[in-house]
N, C-alpha and C positions, 0 to 999 in steps of 0.2 A: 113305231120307233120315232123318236124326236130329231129332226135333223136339226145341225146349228146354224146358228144362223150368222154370215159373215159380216155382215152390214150393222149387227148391231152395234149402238152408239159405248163408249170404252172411255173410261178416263185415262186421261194420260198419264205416263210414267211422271213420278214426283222425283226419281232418285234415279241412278246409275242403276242400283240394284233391280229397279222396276224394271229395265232396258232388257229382252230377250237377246241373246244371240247363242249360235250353235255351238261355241266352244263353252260356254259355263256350264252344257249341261253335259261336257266329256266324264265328269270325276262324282256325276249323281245319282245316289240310291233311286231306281224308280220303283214306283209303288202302284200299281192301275187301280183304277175305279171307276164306277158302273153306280147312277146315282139310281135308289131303289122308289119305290113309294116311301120307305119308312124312315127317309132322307128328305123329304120334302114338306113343305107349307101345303096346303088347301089349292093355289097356285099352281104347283106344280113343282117349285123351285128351290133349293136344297137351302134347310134352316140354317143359317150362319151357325150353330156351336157344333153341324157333323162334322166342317172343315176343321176343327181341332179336332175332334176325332180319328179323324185319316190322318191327319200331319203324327199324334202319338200312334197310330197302327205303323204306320210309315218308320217312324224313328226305332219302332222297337222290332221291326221286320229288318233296320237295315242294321243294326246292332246284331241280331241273330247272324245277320248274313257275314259276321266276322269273328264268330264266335261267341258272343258275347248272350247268355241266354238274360232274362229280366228277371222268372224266378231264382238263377243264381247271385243274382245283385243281390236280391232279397233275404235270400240265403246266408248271404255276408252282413245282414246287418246294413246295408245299401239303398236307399230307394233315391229318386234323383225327381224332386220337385220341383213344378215349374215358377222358376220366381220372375222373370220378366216376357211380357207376351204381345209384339206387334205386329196386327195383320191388315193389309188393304186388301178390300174385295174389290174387283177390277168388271169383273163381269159373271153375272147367273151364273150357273150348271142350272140342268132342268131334269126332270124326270127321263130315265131312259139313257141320257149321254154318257159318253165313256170320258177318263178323263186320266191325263200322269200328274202321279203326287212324288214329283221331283226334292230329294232330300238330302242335306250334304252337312255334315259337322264344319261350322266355319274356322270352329277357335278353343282351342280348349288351354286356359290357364289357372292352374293350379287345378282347385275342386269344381270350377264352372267353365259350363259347356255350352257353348254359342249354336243354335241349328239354326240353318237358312233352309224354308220352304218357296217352292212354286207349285201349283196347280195349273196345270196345262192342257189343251187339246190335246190328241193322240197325234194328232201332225205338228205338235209342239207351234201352230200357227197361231193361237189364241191363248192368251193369258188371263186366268180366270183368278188367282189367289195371292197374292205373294206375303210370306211372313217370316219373320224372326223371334226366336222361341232359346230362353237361355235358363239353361237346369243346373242345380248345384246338386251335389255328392251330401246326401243327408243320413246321421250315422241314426237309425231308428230308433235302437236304446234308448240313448241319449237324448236324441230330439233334437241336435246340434247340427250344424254344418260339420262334417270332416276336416282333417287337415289337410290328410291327402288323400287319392282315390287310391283305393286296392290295387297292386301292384298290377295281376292280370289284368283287372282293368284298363290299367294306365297302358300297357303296351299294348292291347287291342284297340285303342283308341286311337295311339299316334298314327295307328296305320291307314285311319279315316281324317283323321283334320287335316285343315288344307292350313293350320296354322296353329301350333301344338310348344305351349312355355312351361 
């Protein structure tokens, strides 16, 4: 098993957002993860496109976890594409470590939907991921943006953003 290592060198936070502390992660979906061989480069070390990966398993686990299943999106006529995507990678994951895929709906106005990610050690001491991921309400028919989301939607959702117009 790979132990982490504390000393390794870390870019510094650029943003506010980058800044860990113990109260942002009161109100966040956690999501664990356990990086595999089939997560990894030749190295050892987890190819940059699994952490999108995790971040959509994450979003559509914490969406479940409010009722909200993603076949029934679909269902409606619904899928929610991702049209803007910012990630800093801050430090590795490696073969073997565990890790929290911390996930939280920041913003949802009108048909778009703001997610804030973090990836973290399991002692939330190391900061490995941070990103921001914003989906629109796409009617599939049509091929169009929505005007507004599905009503169930809409009021399952307000019960997750920390900031909902």
């Amino acid at each position: 098993m790979t132990e982490e290592k504390p000393n390794q060198p870390q870019l510094p936070p650029t943003s506010a957002i980058d800044r860990l502390t113990k109260a942002e992660f009161d109100n966040w979906f956690e999501y664990p993860v356990r990086v595999q061989p089939h997560h990894t480069d030749y190295a050892g070390i987890v190819w940059h496109g699994n952490y999108l990966t995790w971040m959509e398993e994450a979003r559509v686990e914490c969406l479940r976890s409010i009722g909200i299943e993603f076949a029934d999106l679909v269902a409606l006529g619904c899928d929610l594409p991702v049209v803007e995507l910012s990630i800093r990678y801050h430090q590795s994951l490696q073969l073997g470590m565990m890790a929290l895929l911390k996930t939280r709906m920041a913003e949802v106005t009108g048909v778009r939907m703001n997610w804030d990610y973090r990836i973290v050690s399991t002692d939330e001491q190391q900061l490995y991921v941070t990103a921001q991921v914003t989906l629109v309400a796409l009617d599939r028919q049509k091929g169009k943006i929505m005007r507004q989301l599905p009503p169930a939607f809409k009021n399952a959702l307000a019960k997750i953003s920390t900031s909902y117009k």
